[in-house]
N, C-alpha and C positions, 0 to 999 in steps of 0.2 A: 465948897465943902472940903475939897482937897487941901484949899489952905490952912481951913483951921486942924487937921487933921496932922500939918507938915510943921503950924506953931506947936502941936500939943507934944513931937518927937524932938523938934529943934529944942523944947523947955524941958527935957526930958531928964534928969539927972541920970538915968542908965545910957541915955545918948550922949551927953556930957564926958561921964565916965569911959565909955566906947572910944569918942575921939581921942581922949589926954592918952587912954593905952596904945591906941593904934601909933599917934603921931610920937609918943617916947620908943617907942618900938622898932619900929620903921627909923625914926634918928639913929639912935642906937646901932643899928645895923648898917646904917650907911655911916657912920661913923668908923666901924671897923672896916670895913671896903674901903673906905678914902686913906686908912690911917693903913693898911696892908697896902695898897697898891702905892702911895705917895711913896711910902718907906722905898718900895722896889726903883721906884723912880730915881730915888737918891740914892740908892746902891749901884744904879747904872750909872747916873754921874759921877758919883763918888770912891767909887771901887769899881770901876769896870777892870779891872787887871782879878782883879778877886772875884766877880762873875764870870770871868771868859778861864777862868784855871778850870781844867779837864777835871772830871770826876775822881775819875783814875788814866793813870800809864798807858797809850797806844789806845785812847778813844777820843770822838770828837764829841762826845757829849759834854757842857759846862756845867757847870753850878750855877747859870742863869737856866737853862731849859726849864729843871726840874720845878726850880723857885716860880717862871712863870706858868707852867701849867698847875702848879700848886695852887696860883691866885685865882685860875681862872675857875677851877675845882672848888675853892670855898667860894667863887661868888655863886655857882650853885648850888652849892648849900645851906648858906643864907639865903638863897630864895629860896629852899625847901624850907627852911626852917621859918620862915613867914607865912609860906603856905599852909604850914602844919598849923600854925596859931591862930590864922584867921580864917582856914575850916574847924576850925576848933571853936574855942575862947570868941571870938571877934564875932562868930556865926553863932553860937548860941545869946551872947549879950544882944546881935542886933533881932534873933527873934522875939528875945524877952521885951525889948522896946516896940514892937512888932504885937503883943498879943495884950500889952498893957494899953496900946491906943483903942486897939479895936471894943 
């Protein structure tokens, strides 16, 4: 029973639809994470004299600190911001597939 139950959601053009948003989505967002953090990566190779330059006069803080807790800051916010879509949007589409089998 379970299988024909699990063909009728796999054929399911709202579960179809579900995957393509989730998997552009989810791309999407790791695509900005890879394209933020690489970038950082080639600025410490590339410029490391231009990351280690003080913020200001008489402090040890760089222009690399700030940029790296900056990254680590929008990586959780891209995870908020996925959470927010798929208790959202991703959870009411997978109910709707959800009360259409039943």
């Amino acid at each position: 029973m379970n299988d024909h139950v699990y063909l009728q959601i796999e054929n399911s053009p709202r579960f179809k639809e579900l995957v393509h948003k989730r998997q552009v989505f989810a791309t999407l967002l790791s695509l900005i994470m890879l394209i933020l953090y690489v970038g950082f990566i080639l600025l410490i190779a590339f410029a490391p004299d231009w990351l280690g330059t003080p913020l200001h006069p008489g402090t040890n803080v760089t222009r690399g600190i700030p940029i790296g807790v900056g990254l680590i800051v929008i990586s959780f916010l891209l995870t908020a911001v996925y959470v927010w879509r798929a208790n959202g949007e991703f959870d009411r589409l997978t109910k709707q597939i959800i009360s259409e089998v039943k």
